[in-house]
Structures are given as structure tokens and as C-alpha cells.
N, CA, C and O atoms as CSV, one atom per row, in Angstrom:
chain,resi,resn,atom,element,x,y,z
A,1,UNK,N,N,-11.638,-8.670,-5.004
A,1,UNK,CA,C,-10.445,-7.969,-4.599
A,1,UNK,C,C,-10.614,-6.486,-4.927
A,1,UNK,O,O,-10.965,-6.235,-6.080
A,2,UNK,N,N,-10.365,-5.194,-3.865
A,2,UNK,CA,C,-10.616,-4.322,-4.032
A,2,UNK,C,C,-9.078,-3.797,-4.386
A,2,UNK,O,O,-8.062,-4.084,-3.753
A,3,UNK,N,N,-9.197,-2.762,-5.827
A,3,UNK,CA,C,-8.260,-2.162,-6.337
A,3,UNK,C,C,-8.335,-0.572,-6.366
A,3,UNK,O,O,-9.378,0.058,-6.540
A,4,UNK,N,N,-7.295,-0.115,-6.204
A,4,UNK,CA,C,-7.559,1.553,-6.314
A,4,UNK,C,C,-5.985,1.923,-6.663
A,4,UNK,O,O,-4.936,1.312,-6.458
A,5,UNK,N,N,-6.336,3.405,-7.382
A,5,UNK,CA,C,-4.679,4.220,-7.988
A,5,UNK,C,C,-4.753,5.242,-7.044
A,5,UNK,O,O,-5.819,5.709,-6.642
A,6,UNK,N,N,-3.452,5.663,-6.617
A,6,UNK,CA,C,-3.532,6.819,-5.340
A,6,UNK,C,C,-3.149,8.100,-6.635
A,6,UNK,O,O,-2.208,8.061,-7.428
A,7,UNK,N,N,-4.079,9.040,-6.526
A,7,UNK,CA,C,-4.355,9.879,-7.372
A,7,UNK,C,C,-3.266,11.026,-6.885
A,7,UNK,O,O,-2.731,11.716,-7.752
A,8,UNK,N,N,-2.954,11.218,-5.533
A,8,UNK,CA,C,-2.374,12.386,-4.993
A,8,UNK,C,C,-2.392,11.959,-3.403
A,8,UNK,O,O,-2.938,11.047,-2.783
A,9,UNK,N,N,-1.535,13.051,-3.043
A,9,UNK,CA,C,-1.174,12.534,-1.742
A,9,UNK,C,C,-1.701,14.377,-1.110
A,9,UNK,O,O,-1.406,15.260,-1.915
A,10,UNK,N,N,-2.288,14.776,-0.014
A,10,UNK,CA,C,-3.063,15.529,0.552
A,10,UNK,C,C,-2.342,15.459,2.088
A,10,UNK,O,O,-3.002,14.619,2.700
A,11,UNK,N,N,-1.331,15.951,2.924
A,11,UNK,CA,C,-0.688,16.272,4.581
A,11,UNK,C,C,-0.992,14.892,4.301
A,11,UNK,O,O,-0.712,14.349,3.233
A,12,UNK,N,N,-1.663,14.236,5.431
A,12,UNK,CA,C,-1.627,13.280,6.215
A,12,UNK,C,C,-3.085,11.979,5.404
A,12,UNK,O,O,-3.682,11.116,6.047
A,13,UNK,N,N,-3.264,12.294,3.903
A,13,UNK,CA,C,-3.856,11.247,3.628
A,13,UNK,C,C,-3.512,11.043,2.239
A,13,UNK,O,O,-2.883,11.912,1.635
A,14,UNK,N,N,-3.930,9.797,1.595
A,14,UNK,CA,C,-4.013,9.412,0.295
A,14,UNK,C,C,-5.299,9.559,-0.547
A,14,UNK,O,O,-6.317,8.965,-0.190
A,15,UNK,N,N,-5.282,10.426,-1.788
A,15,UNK,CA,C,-6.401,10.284,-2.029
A,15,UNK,C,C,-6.535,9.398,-3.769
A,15,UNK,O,O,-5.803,9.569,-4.744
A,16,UNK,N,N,-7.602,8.572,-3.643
A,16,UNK,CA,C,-7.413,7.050,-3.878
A,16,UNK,C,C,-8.595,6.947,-5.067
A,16,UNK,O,O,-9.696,7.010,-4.521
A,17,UNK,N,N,-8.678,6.844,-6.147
A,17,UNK,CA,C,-9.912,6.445,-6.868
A,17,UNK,C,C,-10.139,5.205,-6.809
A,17,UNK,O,O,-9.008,4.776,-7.037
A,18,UNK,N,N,-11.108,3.860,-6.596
A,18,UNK,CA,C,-11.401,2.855,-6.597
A,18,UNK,C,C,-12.399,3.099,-6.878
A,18,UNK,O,O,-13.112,4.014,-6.467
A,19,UNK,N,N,-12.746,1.755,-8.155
A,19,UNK,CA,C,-14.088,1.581,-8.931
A,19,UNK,C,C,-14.719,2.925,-9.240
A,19,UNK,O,O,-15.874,3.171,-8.894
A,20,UNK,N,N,-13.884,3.881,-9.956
A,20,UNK,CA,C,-14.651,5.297,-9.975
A,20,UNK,C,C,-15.063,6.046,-8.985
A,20,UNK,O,O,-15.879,6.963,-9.075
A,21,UNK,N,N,-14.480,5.655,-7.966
A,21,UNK,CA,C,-14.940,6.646,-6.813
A,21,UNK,C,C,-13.718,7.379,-5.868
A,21,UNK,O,O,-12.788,6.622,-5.591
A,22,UNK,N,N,-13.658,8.294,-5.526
A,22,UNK,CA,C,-12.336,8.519,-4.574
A,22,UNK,C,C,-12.904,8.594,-3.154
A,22,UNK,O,O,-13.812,9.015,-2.438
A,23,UNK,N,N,-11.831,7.946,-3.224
A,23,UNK,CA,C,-11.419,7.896,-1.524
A,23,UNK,C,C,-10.583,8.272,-0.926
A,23,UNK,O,O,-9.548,8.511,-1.547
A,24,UNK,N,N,-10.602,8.515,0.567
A,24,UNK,CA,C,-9.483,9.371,1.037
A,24,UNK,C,C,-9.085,8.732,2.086
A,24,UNK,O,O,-9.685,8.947,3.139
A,25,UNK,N,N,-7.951,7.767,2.061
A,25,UNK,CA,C,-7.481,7.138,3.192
A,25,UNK,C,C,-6.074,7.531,3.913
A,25,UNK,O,O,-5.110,7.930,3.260
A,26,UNK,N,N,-6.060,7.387,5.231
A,26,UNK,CA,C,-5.007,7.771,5.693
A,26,UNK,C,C,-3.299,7.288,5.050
A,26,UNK,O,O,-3.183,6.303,4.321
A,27,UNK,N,N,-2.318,7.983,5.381
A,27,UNK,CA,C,-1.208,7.452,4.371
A,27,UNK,C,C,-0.845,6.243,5.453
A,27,UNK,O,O,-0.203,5.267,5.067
A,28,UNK,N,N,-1.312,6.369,6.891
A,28,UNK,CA,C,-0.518,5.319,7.791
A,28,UNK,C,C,-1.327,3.593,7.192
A,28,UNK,O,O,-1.160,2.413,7.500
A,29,UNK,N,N,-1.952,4.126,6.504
A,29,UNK,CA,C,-2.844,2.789,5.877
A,29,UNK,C,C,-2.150,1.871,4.365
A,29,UNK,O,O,-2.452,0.842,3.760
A,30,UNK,N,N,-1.310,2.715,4.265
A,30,UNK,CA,C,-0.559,2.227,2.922
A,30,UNK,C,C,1.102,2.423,3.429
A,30,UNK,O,O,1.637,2.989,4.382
A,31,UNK,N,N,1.632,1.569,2.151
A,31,UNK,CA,C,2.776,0.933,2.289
A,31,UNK,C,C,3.741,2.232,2.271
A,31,UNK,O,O,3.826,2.597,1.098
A,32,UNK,N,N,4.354,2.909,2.957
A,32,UNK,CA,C,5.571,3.735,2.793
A,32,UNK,C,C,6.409,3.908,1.320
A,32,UNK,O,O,6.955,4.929,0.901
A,33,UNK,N,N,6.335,2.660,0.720
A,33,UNK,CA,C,6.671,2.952,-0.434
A,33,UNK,C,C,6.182,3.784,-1.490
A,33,UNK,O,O,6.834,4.396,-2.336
A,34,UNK,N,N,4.575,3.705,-1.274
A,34,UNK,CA,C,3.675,3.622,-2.526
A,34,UNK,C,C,3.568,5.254,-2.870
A,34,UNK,O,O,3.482,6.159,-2.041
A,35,UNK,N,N,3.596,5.367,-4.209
A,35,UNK,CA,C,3.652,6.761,-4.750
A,35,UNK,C,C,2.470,6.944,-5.386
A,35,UNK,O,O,1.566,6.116,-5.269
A,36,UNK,N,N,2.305,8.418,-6.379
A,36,UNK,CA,C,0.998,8.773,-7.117
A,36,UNK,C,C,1.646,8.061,-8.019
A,36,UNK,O,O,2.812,7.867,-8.363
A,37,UNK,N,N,-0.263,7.455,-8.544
A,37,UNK,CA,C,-0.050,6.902,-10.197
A,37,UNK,C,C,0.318,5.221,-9.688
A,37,UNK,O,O,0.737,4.451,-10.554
A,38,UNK,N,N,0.161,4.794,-8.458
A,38,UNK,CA,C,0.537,3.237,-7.975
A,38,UNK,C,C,-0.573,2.759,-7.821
A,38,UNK,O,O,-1.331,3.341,-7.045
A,39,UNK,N,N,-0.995,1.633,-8.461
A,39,UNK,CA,C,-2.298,0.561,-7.933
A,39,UNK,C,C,-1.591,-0.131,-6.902
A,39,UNK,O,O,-0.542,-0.775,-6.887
A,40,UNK,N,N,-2.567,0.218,-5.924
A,40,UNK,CA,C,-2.932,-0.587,-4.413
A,40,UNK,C,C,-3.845,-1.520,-4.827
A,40,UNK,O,O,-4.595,-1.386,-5.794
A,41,UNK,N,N,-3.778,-2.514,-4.057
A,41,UNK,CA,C,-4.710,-3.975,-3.783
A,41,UNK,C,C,-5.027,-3.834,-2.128
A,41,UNK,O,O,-4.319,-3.409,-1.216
A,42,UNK,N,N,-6.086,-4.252,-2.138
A,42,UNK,CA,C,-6.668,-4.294,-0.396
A,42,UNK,C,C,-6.641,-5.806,-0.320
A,42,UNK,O,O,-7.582,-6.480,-0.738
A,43,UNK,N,N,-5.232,-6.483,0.375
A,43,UNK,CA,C,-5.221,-7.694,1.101
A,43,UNK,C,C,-5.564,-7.803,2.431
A,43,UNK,O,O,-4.747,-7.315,3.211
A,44,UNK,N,N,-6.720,-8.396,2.984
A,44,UNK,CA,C,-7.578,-8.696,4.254
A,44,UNK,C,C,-7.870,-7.569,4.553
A,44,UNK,O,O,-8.976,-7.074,4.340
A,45,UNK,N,N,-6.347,-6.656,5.418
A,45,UNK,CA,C,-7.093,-5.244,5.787
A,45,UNK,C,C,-5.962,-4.093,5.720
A,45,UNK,O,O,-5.991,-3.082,6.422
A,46,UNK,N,N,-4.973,-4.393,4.780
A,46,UNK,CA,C,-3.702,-3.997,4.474
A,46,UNK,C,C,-3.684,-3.897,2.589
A,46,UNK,O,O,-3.862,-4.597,1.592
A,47,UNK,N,N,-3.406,-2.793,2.921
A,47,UNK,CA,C,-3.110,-2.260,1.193
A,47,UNK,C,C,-1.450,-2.718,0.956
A,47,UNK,O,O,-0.590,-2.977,1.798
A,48,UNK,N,N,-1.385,-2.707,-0.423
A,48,UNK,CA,C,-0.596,-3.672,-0.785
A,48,UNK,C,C,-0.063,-2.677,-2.527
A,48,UNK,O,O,-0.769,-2.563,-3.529
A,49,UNK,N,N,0.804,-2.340,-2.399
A,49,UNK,CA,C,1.192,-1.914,-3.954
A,49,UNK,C,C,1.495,-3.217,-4.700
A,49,UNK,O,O,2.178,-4.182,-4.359
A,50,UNK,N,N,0.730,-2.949,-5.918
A,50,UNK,CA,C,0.857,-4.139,-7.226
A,50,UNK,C,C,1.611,-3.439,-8.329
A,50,UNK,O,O,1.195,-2.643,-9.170
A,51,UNK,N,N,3.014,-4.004,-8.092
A,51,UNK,CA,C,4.267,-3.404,-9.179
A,51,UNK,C,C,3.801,-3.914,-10.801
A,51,UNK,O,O,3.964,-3.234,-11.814
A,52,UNK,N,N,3.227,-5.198,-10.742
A,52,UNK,CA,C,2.546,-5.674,-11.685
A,52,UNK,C,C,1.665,-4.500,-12.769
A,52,UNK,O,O,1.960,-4.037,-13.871
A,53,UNK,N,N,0.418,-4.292,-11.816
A,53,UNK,CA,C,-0.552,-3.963,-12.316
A,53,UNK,C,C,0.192,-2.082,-12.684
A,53,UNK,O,O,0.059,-1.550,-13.787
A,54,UNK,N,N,0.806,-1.507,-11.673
A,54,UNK,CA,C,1.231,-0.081,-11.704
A,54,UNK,C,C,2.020,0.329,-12.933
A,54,UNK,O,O,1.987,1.423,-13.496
A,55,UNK,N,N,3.057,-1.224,-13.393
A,55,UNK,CA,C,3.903,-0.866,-14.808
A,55,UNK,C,C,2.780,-0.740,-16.007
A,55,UNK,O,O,2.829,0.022,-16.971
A,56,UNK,N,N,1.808,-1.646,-15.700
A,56,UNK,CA,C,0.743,-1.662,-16.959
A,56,UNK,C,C,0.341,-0.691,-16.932
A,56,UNK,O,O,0.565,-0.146,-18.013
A,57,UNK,N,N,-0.215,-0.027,-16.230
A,57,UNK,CA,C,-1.325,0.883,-15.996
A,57,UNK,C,C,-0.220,2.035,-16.398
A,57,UNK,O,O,-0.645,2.783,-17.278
A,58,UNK,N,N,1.008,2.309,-15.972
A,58,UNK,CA,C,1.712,3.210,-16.592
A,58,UNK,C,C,2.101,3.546,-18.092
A,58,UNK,O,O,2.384,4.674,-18.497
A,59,UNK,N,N,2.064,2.203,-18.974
A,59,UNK,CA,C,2.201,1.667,-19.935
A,59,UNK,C,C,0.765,1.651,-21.285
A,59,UNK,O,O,0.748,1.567,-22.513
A,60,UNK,N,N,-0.277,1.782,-20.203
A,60,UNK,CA,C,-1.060,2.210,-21.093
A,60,UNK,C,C,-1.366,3.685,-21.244
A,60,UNK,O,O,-1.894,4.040,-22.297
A,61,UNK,N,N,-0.965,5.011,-19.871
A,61,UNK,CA,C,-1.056,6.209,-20.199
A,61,UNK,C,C,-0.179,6.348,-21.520
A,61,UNK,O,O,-0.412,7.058,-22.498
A,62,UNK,N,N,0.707,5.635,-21.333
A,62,UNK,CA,C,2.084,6.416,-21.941
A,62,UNK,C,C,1.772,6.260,-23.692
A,62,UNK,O,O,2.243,6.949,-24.597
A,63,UNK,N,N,0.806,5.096,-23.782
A,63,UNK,CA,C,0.449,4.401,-25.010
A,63,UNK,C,C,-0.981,5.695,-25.417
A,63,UNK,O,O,-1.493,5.805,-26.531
A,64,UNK,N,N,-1.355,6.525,-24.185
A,64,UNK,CA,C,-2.925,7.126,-24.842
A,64,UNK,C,C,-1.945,8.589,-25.438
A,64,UNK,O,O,-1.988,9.250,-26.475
A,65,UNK,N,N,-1.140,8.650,-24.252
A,65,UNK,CA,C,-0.401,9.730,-24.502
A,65,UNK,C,C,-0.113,10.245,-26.140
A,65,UNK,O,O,-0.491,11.171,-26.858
A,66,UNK,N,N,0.863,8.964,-26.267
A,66,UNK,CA,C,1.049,8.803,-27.864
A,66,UNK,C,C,0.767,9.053,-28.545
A,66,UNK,O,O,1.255,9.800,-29.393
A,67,UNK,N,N,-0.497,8.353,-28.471
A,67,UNK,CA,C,-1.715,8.401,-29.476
A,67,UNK,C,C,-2.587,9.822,-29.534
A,67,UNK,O,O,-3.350,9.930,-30.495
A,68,UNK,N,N,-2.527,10.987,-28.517
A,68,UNK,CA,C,-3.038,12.166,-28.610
A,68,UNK,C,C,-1.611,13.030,-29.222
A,68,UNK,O,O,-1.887,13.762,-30.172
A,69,UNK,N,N,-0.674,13.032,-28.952
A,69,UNK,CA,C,0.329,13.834,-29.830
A,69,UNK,C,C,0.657,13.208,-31.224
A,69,UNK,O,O,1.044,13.947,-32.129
A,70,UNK,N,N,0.518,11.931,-31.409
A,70,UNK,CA,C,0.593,11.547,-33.115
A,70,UNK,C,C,-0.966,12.675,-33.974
A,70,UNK,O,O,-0.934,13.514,-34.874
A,71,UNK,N,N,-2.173,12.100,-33.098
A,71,UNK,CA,C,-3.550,12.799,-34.091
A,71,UNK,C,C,-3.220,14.683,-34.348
A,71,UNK,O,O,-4.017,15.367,-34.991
């Protein structure tokens, strides 16, 4: 299953890190909903925001965050 975070949004595309790499896919390719800082899932041939994976993944900045203003 291919996963990627949409890093920023660029006119008319998304630009997407998956597996360490960015990519730059059109926005008509993703869900209208999906914002920066959202993990997408690639189901068959349709991206897919994972509310799941996006709270975690938010949840652990917020946790590094922390941890650089406590040191």
C-alpha cells in the first residue's frame, strides 16, 4: 500500500513526500477535502485521506515538538 503526506499545495498540484521522495501530483487526483500535513493512501488508483493515520502522525509532531522546547 502506497502512503504519502501532502507537504504543500503549489496552483494546480499537490506536492506529496512518499517513501522519502516527493512527488508532485495533480490536486484533481486527491480528495477535495485533503489538506497539508494529511496522509493519503493510494486505493487501486484513487488517493484516499487516512484520518487515522493523519491524527497520529499529527500527534507525534506535536510530541517532537515538546520535546525540543522542554531540552
Amino acid at each position: 500500500m502506497t502512503k504519502g503526506v501532502i507537504d504543500r499545495f503549489e496552483g494546480e498540484y499537490a506536492i506529496i513526500e512518499i517513501e522519502g521522495e516527493t512527488k508532485i501530483i495533480s490536486i484533481s487526483c486527491i480528495p477535495p477535502e485533503a489538506r497539508e500535513g494529511d496522509v493519503l493512501v493510494l486505493e487501486g488508483n484513487a488517493w484516499k485521506v487516512d484520518h487515522n493515520a493523519t491524527v497520529s502522525l499529527k500527534k507525534q509532531i506535536e510530541a517532537r515538538v515538546d520535546r525540543l522546547w522542554k531540552d
